[in-house]
C-alpha positions in Angstrom: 76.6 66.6 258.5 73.2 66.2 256.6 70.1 67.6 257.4 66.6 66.5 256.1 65.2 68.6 253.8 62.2 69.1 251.3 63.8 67.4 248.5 64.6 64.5 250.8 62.6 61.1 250.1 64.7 58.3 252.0 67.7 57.8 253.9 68.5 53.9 253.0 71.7 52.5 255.0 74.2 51.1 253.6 75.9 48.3 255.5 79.9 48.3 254.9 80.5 46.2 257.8 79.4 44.8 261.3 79.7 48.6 262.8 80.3 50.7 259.8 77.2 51.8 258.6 76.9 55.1 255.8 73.6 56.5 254.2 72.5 56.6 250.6 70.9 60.1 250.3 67.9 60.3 248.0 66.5 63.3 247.1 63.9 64.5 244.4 66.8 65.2 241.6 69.8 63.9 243.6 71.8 60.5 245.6 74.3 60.5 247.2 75.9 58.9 250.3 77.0 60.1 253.2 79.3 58.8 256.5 76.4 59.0 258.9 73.8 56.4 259.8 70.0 57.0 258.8 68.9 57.4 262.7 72.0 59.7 263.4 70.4 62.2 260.2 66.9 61.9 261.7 68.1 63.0 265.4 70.3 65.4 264.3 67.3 67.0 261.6 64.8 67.3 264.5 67.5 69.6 266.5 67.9 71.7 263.6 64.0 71.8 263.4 63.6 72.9 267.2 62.8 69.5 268.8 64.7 66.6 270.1 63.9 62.9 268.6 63.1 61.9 272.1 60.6 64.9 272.1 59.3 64.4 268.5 58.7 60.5 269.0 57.0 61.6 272.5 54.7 64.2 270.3 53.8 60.9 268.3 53.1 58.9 271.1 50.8 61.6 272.6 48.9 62.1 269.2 48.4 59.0 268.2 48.9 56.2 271.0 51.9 54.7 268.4 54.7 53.7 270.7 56.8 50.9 268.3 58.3 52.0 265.0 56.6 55.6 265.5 56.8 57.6 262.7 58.4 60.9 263.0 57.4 64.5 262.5 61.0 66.1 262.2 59.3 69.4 261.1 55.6 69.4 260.6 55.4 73.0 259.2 57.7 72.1 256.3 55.5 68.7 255.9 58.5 66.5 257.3 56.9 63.6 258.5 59.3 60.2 257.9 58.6 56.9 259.6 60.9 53.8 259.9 60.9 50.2 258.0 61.9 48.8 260.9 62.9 49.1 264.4 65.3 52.2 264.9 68.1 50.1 266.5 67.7 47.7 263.9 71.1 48.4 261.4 68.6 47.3 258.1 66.6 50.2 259.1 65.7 52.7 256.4 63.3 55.8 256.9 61.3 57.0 254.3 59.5 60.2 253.5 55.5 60.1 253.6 55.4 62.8 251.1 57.4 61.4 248.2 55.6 57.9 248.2 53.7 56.7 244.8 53.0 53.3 245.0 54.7 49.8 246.2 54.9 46.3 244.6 55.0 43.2 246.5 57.4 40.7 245.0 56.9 37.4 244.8 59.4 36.7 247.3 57.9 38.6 249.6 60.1 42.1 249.4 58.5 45.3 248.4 59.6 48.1 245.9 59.0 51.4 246.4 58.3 53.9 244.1 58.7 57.5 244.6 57.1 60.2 242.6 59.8 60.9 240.7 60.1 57.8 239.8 62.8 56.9 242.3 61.8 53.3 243.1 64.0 50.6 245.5 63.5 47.1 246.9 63.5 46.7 250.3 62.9 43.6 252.8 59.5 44.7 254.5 56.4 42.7 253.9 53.4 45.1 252.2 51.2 44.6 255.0 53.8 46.1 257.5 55.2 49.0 254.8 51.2 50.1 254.3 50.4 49.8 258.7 53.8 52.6 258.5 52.5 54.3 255.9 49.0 54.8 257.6 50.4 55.6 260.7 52.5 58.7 259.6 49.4 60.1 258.1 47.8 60.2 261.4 50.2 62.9 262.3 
C-alpha cells in the first residue's frame, strides 16, 4: 500500500473500468501505478501521518472556512499539503502536490497542463480558473 511521500507530486487515476479504478504514481525521479484509488492513498497517508482525513479536512475547514474540494495537509511538518481537482467522490479526481507545481497552460480547448518542477507536465480536464482557486487555497494552510 502507498504512502505519500516527499518525492510525491500527484496521484492521477486511472480509470480501467466503471468500478476499477488504479493510480499512476508520480514522483520527482519516478511513475509508476499502483492498485489503489488516489482518495484511498490520501486517507491512508494522513493515518500514517498521525491524523485521520476526516480530521485533516476538519483542520482545513477550521483554518480557513474551505468546506468543498478542501485541500489537504496530510503532514504539514514534512510540507505535505495536496488539494483535489475535483470533488473527492468524483472517480476523475486527481490530487496534486502544492509543492511540486511550476506553471500551467490553458489549452484552447479549455484543459489545462500542468507542469511540475522537474519538468513532469500532464493535461488534465479542469478549467485554469478553478486549478489556480485550488492552488490558492492550499497555500492558505
Amino acid at each position: 500500500n502507498y504512502v505519500v511521500t516527499k518525492n510525491t507530486m500527484a496521484l492521477l487515476p486511472v480509470i480501467l473500468s466503471e468500478k476499477k479504478i488504479v493510480t499512476r504514481v508520480v514522483e520527482m525521479n519516478d511513475s509508476f501505478f499502483v492498485f489503489q484509488k488516489p482518495l484511498d492513498i490520501i486517507e491512508r497517508s494522513c493515518r500514517k501521518h498521525g491524523s485521520s482525513f476526516l480530521g485533516r479536512k476538519e483542520g482545513t475547514k477550521e483554518l480557513t472556512h474551505i468546506t468543498h474540494k478542501a485541500p489537504i495537509a496530510i503532514s504539514p511538518a514534512d510540507q505535505l499539503y495536496f488539494f483535489p481537482t475535483y470533488s473527492y467522490s468524483r472517480k476523475e479526481c486527481a490530487w496534486l502536490s502544492h509543492f511540486y507545481i511550476e506553471s500551467n497552460k490553458e489549452l484552447k480547448d479549455g484543459n489545462l497542463i500542468i507542469r511540475f518542477i522537474n519538468g513532469f507536465a500532464v493535461k488534465l480536464e479542469i478549467s485554469k480558473t478553478s486549478f489556480e482557486n485550488q492552488q490558492n487555497r492550499t497555500a492558505k494552510l
